[in-house]
C-alpha positions as CSV (number, residue, x, y, z in Angstrom):
1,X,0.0,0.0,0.0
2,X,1.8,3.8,-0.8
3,X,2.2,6.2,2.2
4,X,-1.1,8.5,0.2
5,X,-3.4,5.4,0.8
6,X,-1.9,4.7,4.4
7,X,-2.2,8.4,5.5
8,X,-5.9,8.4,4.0
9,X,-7.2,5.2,5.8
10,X,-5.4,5.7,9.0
11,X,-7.5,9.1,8.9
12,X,-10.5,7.8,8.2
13,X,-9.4,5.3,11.2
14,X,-9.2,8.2,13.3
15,X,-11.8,9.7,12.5
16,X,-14.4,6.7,13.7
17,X,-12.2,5.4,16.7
18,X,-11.2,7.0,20.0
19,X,-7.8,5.1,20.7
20,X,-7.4,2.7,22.7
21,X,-10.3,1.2,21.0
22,X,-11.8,-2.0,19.9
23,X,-11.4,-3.4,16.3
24,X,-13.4,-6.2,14.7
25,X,-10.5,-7.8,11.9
26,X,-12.5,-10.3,9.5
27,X,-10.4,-12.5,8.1
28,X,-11.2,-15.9,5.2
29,X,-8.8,-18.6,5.6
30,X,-8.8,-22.3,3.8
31,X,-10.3,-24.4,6.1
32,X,-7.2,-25.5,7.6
33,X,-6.1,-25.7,11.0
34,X,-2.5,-24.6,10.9
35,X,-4.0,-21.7,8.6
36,X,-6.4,-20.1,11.5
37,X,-4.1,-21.1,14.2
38,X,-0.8,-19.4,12.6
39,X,-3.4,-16.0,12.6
40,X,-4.9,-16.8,15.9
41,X,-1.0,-16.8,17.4
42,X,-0.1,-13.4,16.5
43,X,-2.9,-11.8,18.5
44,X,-3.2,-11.8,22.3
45,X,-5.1,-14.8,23.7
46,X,-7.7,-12.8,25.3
47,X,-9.3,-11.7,22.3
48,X,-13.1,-12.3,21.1
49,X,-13.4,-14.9,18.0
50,X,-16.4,-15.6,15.7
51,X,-15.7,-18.6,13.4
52,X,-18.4,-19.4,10.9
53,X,-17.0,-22.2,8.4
54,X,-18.4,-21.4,4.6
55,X,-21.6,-23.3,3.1
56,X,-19.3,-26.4,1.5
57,X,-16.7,-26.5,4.2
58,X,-13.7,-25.0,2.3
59,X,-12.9,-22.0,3.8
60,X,-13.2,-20.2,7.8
61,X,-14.2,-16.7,8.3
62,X,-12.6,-15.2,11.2
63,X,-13.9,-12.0,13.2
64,X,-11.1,-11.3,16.0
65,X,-12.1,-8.4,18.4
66,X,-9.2,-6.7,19.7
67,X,-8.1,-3.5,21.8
68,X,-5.9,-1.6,20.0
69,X,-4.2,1.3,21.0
70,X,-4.1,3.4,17.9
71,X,-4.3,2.8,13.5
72,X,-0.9,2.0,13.6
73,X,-1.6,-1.7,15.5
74,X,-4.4,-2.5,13.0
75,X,-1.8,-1.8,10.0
76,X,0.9,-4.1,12.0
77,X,-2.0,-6.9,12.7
78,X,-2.5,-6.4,9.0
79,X,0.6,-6.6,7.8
80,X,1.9,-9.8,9.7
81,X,-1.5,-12.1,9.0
82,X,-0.9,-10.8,5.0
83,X,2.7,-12.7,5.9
84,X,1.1,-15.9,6.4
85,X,0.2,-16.1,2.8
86,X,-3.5,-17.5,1.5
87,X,-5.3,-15.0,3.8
88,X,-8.0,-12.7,2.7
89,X,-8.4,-9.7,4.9
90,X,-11.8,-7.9,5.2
């Protein structure tokens, strides 16, 4: 992503969130255990998860509920779950 579209959706961040805040990140993963776990790992364990498996099994939707404390910590839980490779991010 450039540093125009950063700066643009970290203000739009701001704009709807008073830091520290809660953040709902949705994320579709292949149904596949190490797959949701390796995203599960990088956040705290006391998080809130939804998991809703799709209609013919293939795929897991995850909703993850964090605290953050500012846009900044929803680019970096972005950026290392897009490391994992396979994920769509919502």
């Amino acid at each position: 992503m450039q540093d125009e579209e950063l700066a643009g959706l970290r203000a739009r961040l701001d704009a709807h969130h008073d830091w520290p805040s809660e953040y709902m990140f949705k994320f579709i993963a292949p149904n596949q255990s190490e797959k949701t776990e390796a995203i599960l790992a990088l956040f705290p364990p006391e998080v809130r998860v939804e998991r809703k498996t799709s209609g013919g099994g293939k795929y897991m939707a995850l909703t993850i509920h964090e605290v953050v404390a500012n846009a900044d910590a929803v680019f970096h839980r972005y950026q290392s779950v897009q490391a994992i490779g396979g994920i769509f991010a919502l």
